[in-house]
Backbone as CSV, one residue per row, in Angstrom:
resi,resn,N_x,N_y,N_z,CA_x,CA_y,CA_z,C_x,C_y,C_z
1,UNK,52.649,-66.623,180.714,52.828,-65.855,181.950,54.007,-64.893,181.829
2,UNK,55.274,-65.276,181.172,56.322,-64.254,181.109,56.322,-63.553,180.454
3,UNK,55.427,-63.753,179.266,55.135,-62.606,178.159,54.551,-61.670,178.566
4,UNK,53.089,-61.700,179.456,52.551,-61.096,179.974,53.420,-60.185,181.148
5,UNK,54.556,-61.132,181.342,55.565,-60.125,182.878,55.969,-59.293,182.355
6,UNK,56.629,-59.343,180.624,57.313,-59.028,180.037,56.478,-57.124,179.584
7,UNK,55.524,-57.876,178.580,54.305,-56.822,178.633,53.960,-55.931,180.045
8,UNK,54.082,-56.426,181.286,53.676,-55.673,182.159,54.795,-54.795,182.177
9,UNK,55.940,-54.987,182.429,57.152,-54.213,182.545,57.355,-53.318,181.220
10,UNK,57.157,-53.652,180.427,56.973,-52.052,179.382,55.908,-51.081,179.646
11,UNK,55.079,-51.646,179.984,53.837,-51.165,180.523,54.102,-50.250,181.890
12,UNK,54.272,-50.473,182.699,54.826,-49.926,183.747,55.668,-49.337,184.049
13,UNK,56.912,-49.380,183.640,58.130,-48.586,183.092,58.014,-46.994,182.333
14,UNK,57.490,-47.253,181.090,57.050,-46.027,180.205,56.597,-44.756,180.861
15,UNK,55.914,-44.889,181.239,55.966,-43.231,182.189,57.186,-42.592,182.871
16,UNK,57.202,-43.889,184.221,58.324,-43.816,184.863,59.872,-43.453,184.614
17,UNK,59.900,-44.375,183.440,61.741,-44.171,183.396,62.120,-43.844,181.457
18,UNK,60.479,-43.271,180.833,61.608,-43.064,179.767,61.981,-41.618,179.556
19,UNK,62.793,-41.688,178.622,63.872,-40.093,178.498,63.847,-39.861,177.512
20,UNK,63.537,-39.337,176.539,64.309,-38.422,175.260,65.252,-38.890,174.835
21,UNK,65.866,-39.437,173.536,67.301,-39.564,173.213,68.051,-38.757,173.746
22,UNK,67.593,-37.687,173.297,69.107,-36.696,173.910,68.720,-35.987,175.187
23,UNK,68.651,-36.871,176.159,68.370,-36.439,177.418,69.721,-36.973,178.034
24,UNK,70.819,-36.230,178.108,72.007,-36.428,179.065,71.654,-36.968,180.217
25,UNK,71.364,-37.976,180.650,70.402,-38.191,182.336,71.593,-38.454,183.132
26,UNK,72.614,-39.481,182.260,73.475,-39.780,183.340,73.323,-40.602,184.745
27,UNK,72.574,-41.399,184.526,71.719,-42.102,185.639,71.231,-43.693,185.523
28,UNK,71.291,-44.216,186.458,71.171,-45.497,186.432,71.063,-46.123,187.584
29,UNK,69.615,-47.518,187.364,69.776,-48.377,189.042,70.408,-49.438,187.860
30,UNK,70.932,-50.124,189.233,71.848,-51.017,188.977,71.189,-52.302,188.970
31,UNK,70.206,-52.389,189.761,69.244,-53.359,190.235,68.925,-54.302,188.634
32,UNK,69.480,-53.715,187.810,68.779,-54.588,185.860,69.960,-54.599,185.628
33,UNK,70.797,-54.769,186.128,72.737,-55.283,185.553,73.012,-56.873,186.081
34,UNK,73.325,-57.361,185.733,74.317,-58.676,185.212,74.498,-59.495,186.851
35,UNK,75.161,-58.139,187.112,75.791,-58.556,188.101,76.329,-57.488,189.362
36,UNK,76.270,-56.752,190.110,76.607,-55.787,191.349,77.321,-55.170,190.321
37,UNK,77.152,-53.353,190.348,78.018,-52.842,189.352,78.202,-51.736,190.150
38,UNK,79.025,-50.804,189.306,79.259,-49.841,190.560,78.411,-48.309,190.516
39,UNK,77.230,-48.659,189.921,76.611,-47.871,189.765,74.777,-48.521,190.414
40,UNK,73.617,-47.798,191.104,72.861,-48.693,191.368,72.281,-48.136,192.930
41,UNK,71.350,-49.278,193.203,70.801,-49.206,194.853,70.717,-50.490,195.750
42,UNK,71.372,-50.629,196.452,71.447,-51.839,197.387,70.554,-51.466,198.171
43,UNK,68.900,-51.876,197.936,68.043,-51.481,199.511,68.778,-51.786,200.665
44,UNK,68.845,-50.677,201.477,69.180,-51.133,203.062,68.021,-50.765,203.893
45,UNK,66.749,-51.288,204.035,65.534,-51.341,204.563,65.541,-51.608,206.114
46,UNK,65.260,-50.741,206.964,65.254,-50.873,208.420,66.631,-50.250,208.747
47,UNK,67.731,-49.805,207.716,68.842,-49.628,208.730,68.863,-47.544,208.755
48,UNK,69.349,-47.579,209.667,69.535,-46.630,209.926,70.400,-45.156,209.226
49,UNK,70.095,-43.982,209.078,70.513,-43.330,208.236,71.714,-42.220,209.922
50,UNK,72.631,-41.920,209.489,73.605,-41.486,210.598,73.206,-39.876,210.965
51,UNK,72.468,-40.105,211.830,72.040,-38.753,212.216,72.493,-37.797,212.790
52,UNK,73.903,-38.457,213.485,74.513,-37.348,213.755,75.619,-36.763,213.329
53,UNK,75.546,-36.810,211.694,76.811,-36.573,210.895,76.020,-34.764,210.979
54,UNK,76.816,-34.232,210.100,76.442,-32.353,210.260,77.287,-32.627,208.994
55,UNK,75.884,-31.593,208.749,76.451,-31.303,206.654,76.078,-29.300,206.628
56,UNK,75.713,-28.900,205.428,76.018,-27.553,205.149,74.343,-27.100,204.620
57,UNK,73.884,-26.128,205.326,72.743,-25.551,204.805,72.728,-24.691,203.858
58,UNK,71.478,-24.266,203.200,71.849,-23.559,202.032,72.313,-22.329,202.328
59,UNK,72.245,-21.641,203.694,73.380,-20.233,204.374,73.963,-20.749,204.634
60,UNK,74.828,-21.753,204.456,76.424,-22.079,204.878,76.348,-22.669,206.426
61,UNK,75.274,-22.772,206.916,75.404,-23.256,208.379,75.406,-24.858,208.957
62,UNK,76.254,-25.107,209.178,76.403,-26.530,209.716,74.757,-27.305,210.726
63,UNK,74.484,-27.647,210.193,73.347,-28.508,210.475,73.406,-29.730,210.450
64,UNK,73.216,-30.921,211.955,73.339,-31.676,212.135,71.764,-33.056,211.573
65,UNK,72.381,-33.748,211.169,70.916,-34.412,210.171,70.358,-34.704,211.144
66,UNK,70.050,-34.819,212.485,69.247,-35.074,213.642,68.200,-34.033,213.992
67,UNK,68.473,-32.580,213.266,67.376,-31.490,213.677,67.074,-31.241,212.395
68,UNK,67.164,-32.361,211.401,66.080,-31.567,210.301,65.090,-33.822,209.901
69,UNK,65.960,-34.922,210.086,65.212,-35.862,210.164,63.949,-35.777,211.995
70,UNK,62.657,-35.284,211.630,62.053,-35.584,212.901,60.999,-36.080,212.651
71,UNK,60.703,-36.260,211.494,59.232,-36.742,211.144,59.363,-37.380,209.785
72,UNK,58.356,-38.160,208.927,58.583,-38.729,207.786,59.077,-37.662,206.731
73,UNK,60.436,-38.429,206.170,61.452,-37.460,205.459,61.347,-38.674,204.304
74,UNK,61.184,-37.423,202.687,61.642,-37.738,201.438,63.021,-37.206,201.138
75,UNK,63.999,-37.947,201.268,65.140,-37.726,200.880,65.557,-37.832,199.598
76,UNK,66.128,-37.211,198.402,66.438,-37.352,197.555,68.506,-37.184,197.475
77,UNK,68.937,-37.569,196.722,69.657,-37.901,196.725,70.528,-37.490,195.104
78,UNK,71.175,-36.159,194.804,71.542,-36.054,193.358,72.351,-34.820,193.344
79,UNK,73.116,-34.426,192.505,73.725,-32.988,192.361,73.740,-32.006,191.556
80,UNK,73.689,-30.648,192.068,72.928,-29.597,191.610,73.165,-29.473,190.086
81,UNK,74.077,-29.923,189.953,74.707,-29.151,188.371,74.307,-30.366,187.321
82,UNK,73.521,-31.352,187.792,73.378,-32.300,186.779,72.803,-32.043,186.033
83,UNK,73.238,-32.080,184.491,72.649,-32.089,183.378,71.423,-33.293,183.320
84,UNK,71.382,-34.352,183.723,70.732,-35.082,182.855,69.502,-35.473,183.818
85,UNK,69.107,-36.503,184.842,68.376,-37.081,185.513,67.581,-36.183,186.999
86,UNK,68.757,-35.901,187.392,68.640,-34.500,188.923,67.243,-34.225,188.539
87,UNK,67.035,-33.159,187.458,66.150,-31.880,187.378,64.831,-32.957,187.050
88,UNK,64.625,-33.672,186.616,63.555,-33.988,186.032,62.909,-34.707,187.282
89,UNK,63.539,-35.543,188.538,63.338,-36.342,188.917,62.527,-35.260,190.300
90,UNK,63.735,-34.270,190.333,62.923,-32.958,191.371,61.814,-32.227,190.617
91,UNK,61.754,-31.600,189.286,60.432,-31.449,189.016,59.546,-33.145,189.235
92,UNK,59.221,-33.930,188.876,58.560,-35.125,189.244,57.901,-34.833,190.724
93,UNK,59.001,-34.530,191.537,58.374,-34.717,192.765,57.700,-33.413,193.534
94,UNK,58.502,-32.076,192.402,57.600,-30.979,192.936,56.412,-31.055,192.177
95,UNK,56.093,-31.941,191.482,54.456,-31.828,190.467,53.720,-33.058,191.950
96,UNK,54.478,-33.940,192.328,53.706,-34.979,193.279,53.402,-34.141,194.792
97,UNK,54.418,-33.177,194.836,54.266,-32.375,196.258,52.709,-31.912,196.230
98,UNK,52.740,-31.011,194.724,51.567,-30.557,194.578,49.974,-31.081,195.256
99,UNK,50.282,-32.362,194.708,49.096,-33.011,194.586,49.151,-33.877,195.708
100,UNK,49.705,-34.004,196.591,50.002,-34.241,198.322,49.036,-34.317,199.024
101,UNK,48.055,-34.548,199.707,47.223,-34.414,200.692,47.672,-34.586,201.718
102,UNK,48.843,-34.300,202.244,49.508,-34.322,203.084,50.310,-32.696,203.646
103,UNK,50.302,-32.413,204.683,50.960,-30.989,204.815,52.303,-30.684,205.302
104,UNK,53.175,-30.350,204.603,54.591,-30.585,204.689,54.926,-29.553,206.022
105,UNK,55.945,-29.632,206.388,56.705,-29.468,207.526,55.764,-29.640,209.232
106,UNK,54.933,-30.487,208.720,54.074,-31.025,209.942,53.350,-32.973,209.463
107,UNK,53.064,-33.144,208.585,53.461,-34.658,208.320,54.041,-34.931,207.430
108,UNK,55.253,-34.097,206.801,56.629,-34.719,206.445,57.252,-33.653,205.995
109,UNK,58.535,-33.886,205.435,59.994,-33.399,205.205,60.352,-33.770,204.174
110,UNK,61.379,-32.710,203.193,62.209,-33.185,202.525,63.473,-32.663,202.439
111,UNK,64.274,-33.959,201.992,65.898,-33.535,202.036,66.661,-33.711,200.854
112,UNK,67.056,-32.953,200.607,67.710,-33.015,199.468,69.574,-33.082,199.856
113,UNK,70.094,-34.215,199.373,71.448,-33.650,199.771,72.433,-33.901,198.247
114,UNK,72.883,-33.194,198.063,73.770,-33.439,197.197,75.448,-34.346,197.344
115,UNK,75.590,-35.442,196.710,76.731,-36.200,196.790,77.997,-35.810,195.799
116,UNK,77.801,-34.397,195.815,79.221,-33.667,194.954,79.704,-32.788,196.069
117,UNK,80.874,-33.711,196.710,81.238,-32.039,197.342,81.753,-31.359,197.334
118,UNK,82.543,-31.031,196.018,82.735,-29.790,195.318,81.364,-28.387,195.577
119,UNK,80.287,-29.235,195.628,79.017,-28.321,195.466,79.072,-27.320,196.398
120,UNK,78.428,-25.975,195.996,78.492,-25.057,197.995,77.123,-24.605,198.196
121,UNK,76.780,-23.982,199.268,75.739,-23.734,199.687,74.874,-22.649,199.101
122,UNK,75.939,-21.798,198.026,75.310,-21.064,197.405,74.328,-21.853,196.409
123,UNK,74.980,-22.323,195.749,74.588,-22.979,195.154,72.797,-23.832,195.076
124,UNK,73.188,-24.590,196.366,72.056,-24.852,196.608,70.960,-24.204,197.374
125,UNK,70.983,-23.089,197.344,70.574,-21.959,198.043,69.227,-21.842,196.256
126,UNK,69.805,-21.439,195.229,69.312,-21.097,194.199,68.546,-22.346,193.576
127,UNK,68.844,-23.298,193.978,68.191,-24.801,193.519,67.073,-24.692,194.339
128,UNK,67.209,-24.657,195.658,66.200,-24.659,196.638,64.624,-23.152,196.363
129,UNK,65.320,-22.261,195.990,64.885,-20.784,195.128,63.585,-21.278,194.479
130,UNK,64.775,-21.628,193.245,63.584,-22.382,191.889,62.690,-23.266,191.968
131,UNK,63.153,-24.164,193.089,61.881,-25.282,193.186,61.022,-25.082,194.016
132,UNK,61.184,-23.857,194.904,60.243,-23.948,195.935,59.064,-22.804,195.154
133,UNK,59.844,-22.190,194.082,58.813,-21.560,193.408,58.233,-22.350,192.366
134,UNK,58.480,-23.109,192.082,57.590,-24.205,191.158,56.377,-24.610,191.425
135,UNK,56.035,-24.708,192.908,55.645,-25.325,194.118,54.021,-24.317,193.525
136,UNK,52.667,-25.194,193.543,51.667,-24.181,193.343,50.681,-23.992,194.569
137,UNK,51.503,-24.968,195.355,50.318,-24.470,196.838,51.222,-24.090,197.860
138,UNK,50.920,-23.516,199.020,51.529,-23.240,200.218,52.776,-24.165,200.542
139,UNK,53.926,-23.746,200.162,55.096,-24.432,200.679,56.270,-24.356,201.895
140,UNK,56.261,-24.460,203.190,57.018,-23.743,203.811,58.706,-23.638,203.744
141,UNK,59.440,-23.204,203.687,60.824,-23.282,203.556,61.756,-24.064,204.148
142,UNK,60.785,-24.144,205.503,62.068,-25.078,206.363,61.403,-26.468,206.132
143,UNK,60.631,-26.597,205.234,60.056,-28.321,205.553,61.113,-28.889,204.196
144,UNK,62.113,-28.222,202.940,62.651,-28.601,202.390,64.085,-28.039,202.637
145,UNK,64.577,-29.122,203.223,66.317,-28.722,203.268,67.064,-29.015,202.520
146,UNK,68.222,-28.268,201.882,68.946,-28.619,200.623,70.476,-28.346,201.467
147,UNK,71.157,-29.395,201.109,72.070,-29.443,202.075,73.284,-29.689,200.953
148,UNK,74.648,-29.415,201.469,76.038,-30.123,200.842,76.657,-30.460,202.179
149,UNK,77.660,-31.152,201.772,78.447,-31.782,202.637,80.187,-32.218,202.313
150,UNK,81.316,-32.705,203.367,82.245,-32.838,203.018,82.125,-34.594,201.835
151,UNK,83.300,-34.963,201.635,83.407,-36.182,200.847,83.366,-37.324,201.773
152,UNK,83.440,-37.489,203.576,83.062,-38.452,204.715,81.762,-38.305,205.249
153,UNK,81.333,-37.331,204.952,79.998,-37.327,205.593,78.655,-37.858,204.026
154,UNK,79.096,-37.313,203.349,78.956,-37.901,201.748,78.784,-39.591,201.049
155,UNK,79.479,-39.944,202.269,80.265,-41.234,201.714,79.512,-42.311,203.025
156,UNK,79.377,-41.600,204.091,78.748,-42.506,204.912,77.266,-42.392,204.422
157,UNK,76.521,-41.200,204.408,75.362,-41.027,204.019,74.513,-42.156,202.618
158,UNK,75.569,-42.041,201.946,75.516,-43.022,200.321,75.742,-44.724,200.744
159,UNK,76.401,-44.724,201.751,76.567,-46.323,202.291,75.311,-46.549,202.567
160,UNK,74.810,-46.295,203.782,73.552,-46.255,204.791,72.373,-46.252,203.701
161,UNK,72.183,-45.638,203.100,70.908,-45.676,201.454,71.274,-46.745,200.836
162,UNK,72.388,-46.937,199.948,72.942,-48.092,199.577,72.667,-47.575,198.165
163,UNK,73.403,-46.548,198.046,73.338,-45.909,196.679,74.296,-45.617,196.269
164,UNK,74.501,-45.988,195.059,75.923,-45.931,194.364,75.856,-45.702,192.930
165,UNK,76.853,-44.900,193.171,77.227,-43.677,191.872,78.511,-43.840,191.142
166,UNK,78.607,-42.994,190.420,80.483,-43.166,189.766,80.406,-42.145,189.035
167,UNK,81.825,-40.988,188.980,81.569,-40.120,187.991,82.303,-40.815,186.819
168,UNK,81.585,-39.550,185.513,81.318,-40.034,184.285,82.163,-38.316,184.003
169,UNK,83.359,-38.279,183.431,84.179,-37.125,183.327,83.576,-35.958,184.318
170,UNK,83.138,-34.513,184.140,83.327,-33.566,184.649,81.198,-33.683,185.244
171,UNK,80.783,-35.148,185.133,79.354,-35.268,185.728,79.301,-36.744,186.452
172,UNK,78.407,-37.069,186.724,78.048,-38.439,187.526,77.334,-39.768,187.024
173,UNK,77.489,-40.635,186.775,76.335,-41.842,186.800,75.681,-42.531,188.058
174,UNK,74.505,-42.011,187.934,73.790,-42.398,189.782,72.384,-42.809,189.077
175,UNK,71.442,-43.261,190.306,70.249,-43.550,190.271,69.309,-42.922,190.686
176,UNK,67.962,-42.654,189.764,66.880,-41.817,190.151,66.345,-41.877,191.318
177,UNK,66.046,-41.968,192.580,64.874,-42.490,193.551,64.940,-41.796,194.501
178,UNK,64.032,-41.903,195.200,63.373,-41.516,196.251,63.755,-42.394,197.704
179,UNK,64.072,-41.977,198.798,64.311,-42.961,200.072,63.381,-42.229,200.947
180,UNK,62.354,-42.811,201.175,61.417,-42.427,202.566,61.960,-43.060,203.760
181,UNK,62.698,-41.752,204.585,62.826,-42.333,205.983,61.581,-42.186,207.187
182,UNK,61.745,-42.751,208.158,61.394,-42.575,209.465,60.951,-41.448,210.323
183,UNK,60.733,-41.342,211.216,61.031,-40.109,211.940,62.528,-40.140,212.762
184,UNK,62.626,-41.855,212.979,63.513,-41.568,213.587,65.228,-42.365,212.555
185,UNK,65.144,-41.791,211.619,66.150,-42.002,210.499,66.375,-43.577,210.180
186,UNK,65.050,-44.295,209.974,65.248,-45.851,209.174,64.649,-45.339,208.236
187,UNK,65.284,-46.125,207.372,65.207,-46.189,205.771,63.651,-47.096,205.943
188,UNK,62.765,-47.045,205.264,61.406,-47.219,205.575,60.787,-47.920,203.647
189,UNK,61.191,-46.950,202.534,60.848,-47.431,201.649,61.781,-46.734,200.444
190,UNK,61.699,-47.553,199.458,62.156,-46.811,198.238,61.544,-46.935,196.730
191,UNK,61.547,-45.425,196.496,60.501,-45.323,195.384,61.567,-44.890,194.254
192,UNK,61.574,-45.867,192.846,62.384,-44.985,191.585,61.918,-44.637,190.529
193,UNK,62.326,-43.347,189.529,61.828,-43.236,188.564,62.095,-41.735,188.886
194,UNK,61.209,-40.936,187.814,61.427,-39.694,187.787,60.013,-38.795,187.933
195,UNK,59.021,-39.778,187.790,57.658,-39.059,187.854,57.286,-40.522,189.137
196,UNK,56.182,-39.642,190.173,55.615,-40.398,191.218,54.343,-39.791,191.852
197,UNK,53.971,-41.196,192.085,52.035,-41.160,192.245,51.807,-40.712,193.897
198,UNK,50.884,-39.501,193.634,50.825,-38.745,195.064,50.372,-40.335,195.698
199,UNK,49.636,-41.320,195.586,48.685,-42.311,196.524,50.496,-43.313,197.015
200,UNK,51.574,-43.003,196.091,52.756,-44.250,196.249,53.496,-43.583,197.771
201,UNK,53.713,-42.120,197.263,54.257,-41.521,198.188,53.283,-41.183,199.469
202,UNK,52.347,-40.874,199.483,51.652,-40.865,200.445,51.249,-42.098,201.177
203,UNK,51.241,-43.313,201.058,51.385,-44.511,201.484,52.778,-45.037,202.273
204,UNK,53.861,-44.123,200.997,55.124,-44.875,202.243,55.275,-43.912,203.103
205,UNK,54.958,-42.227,202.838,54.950,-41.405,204.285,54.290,-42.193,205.563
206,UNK,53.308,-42.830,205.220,52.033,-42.787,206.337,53.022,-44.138,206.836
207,UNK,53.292,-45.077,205.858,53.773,-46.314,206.353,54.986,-45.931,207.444
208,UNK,55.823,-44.839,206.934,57.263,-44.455,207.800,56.845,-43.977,209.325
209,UNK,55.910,-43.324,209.242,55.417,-42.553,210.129,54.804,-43.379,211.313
210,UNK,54.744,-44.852,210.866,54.280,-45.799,211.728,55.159,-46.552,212.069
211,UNK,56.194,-46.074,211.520,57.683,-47.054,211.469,57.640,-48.446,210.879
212,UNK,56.711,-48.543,209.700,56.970,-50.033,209.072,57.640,-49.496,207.904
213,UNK,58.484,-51.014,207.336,59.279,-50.455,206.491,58.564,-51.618,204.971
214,UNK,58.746,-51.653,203.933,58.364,-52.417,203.057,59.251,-52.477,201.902
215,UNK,59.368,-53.857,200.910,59.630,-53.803,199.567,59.644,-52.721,198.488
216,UNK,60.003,-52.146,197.605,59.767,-51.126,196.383,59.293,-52.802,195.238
217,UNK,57.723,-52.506,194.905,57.699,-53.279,193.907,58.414,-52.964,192.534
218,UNK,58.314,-51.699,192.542,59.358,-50.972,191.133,60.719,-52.057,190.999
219,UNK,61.398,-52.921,191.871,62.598,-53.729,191.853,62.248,-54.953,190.945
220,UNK,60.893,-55.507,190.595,60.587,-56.281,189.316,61.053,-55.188,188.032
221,UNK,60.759,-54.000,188.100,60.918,-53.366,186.627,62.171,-53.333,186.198
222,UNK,63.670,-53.068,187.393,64.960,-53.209,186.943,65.368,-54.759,186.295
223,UNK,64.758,-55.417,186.699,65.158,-57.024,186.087,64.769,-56.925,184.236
224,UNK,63.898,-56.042,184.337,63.319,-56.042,183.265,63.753,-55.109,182.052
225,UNK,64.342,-54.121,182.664,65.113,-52.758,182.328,66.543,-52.436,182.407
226,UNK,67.519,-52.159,181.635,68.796,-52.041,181.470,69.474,-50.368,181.704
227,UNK,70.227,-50.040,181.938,70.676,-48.356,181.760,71.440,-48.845,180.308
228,UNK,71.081,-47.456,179.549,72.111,-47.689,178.414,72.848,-46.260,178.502
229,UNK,74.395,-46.402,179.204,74.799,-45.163,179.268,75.267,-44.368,178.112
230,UNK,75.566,-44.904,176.631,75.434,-44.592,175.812,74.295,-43.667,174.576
231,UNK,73.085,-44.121,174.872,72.273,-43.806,174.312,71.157,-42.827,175.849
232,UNK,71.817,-42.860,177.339,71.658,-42.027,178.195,70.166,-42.396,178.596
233,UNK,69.663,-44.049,178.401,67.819,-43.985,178.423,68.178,-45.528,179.412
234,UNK,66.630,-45.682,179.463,66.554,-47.216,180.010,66.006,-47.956,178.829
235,UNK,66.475,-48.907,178.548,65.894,-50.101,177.274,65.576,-51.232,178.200
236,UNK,64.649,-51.618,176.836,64.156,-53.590,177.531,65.185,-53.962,177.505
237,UNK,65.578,-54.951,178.895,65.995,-56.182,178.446,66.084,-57.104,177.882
238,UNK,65.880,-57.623,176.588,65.547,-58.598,175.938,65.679,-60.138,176.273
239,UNK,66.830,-60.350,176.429,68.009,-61.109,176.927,67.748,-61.739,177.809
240,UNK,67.432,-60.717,178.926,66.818,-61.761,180.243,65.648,-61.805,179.852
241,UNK,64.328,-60.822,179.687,63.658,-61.782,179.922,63.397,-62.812,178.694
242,UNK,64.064,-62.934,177.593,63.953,-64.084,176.513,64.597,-65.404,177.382
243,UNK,65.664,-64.918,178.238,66.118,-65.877,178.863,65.156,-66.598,180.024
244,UNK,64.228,-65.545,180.355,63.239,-66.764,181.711,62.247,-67.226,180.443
245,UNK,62.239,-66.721,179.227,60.749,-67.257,178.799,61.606,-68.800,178.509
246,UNK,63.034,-68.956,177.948,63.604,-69.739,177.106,63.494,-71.261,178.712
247,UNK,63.839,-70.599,179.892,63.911,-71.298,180.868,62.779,-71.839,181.535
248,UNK,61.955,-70.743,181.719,60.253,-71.314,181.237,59.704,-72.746,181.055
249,UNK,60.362,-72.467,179.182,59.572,-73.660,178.504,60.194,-74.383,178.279
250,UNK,61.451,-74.648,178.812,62.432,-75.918,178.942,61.782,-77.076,180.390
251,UNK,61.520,-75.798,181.337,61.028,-76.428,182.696,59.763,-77.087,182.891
252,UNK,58.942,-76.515,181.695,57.561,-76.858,181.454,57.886,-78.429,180.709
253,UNK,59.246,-78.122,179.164,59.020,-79.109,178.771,59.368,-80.464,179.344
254,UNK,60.434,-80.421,180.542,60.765,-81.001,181.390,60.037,-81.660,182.244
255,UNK,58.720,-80.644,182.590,58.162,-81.372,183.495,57.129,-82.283,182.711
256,UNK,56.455,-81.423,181.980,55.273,-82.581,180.914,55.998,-84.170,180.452
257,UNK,57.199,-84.031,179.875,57.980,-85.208,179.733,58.243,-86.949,181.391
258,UNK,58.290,-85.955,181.945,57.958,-86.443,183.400,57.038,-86.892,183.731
259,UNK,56.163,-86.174,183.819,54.383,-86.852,183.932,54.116,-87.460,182.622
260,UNK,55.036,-87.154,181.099,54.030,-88.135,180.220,54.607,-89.602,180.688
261,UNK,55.939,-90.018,181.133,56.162,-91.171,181.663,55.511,-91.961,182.594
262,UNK,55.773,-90.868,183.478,55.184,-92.044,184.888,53.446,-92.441,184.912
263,UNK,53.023,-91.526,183.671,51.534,-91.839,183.507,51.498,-92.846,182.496
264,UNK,52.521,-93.108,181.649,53.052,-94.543,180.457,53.171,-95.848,181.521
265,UNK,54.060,-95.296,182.380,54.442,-96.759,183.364,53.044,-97.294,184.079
266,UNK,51.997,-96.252,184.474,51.087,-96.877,185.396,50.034,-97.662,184.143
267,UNK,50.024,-96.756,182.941,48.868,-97.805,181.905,49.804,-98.797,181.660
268,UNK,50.937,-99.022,181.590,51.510,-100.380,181.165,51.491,-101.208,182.248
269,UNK,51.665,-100.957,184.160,51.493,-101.678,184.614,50.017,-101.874,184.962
């Protein structure tokens, strides 16, 4: 059975989360570490995202997150200048926009905010540019907001998701994913990786939109999966899971030893 878990999780993973050696990604869930690290995603499922903080539009205009969360919102979460994970994870989702059966800025939204706030609005003015021209069907402008913000409004926003980052010299170590909110700003679902299935995302829109919130099964694959910030990829775990197979067949042998007794005691009595 764990071999097979084991097998499933390479299996499942491989699309999703692998990279190129020399893919600078800079990125990581934390959810396949040891132990709480300071890099990662603490689901906070059902809680609320602070809607009435006001961050920076891509013209420089203060916009309060209450007039752009009104309907099911894909929030992403990364910064403009990232070399490594950012770009791939927003192409991913402008190839899934594509293929959407869903019609944006009337059954859903997306937000993009960046957690550098060094970043400015120019900036994301030209991010917002490029991807909306990537885009191969009818995209409207205001259904994707690309926002910056100060380092408190930044910092509450990253609590409330339960996403956590750390910079790595003059870039970041954060995690790939996706947070589908609400209409009315609950955190509803979370999807990770860098490529995503129009039927995954279109399921947790529809689910948000009804206000139920659910599990990310993708949270079996981090148990299974390590960040290696060195080599900048995700690797197997070996370790653990050698460690449930090793725990496994101790528990198995434990228990057979058990029943071969008490089935000794009843032929002897």
């Amino acid at each position: 059975m764990l071999l097979l878990l084991a097998l499933a999780c390479l299996w499942l993973a491989a699309p999703a989360w692998a990279q190129p050696p020399g893919d600078p990604s800079g990125s990581a869930p934390a959810a396949g570490s040891e132990a709480r690290t300071e890099v990662g995603v603490d689901e906070h499922l059902g809680r609320m995202l602070p809607l009435d903080l006001t961050l920076i539009d891509e013209d420089g205009r203060p916009v309060a997150l209450r007039e752009i969360v009104d309907r099911p919102t894909i929030l992403t979460l990364v910064y403009y200048r990232c070399p490594g994970i950012c770009s791939p994870l927003l192409s991913g989702l402008v190839d899934t926009l594509d293929r959407l059966d869903l019609e944006p800025g009337v059954d859903y939204e997306v937000l993009t905010i960046s957690f550098d706030p060094t970043e400015t609005p120019d900036l994301a003015k030209r991010k917002r540019v490029n991807h909306l021209a990537a885009l191969n069907k009818p995209f409207p402008a205001t259904a994707w907001s690309w926002m910056t913000g100060d380092s408190a409004s930044i910092a509450a926003i990253t609590d409330a998701v339960g996403f956590r980052y750390q910079r790595a010299g003059k870039d970041f170590t954060h995690p790939g994913v996706l947070t589908i909110l609400a209409p009315d700003g609950k955190i509803a679902r979370y999807l990770y990786g860098i490529t995503f299935l129009p039927f995954d995302v279109k399921l947790a829109l529809v689910e948000a939109a009804a206000g139920r919130t659910g599990p990310s099964i993708n949270r079996l694959l981090y148990y299974c999966f390590s960040y290696d910030p060195d080599g900048k990829r995700y690797a197997f775990n070996i370790l653990k899971v050698a460690g449930i197979v090793i725990l496994f067949f101790a528990a198995a042998l434990a228990l057979f030893l058990v029943l071969t007794s008490r089935r000794g005691r009843r032929e002897r009595s």
